[in-house]
Every structure is written in structure tokens, then in C-alpha cells.
N, C-alpha and C positions, 0 to 999 in steps of 0.2 A: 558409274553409279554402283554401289552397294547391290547384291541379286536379296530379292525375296526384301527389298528395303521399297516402301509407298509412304507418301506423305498422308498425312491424316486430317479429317475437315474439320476444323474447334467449329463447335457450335455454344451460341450463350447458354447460361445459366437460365433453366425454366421458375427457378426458384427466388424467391425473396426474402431478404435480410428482415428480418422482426426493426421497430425501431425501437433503440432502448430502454426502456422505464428509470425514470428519474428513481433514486434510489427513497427508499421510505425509510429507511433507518439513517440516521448520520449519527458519525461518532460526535458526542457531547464536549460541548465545547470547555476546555478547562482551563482558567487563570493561570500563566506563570505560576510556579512553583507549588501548581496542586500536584501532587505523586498519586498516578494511577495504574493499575494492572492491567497486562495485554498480553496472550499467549506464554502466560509463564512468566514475563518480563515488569520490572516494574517503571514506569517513567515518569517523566518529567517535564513541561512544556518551561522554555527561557527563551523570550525574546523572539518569538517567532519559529523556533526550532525545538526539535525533541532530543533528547538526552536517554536515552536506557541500561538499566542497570540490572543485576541476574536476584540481588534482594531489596530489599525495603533499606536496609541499614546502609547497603551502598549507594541508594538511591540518596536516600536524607543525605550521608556525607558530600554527595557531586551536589546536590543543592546548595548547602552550606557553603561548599567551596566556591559556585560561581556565585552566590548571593553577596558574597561581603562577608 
């Protein structure tokens, strides 16, 4: 054995976890192909999924292009 080496005793946590709060803001729900702004970025909901792009103009054109 290892000198000056002792196992140590875990004892539980006296403490308790908060339970979460359900969230009071939700992001707003948006229709395919409304283009919204997030963190600088502009986006896009298609089909279930988000699309993001760095401006408005890039944004509109990846619309266009998966839209038909």
C-alpha cells in the first residue's frame, strides 16, 4: 500500500436539486417559410426543420430554392 495513502468515507448529498419550472416563454411558433431573426442569424422553418442563414437576402434565396 501506498504510505500517508487512507480511503475516504462518501457521504450523501445533504442538499436537494430544485425541480425544474416549466419554461414561461416558448419560442413562437412559425409556419414554414416565415424568415425569422435569432442571435444575429436569420432563419427559416421547412418541413419540420430550421435552415439558417448570416442575411435576410440569403435567407429569402435558400427559401426560394427549397420552395420550388
Amino acid at each position: 500500500m501506498i504510505k500517508g495513502y487512507d480511503t475516504k468515507d462518501i457521504k450523501a448529498t445533504e442538499t436537494k436539486m430544485e425541480e425544474p419550472k416549466p419554461s414561461t416563454m416558448k419560442a413562437p411558433a412559425y409556419e414554414d417559410g416565415f424568415i425569422f431573426e435569432r442571435d444575429d442569424l436569420f432563419f427559416f422553418k421547412w418541413k419540420g426543420g430550421e435552415c439558417g442563414f448570416h442575411s435576410r437576402v440569403d435567407a429569402e434565396a435558400g427559401l426560394e430554392k427549397v420552395s420550388g
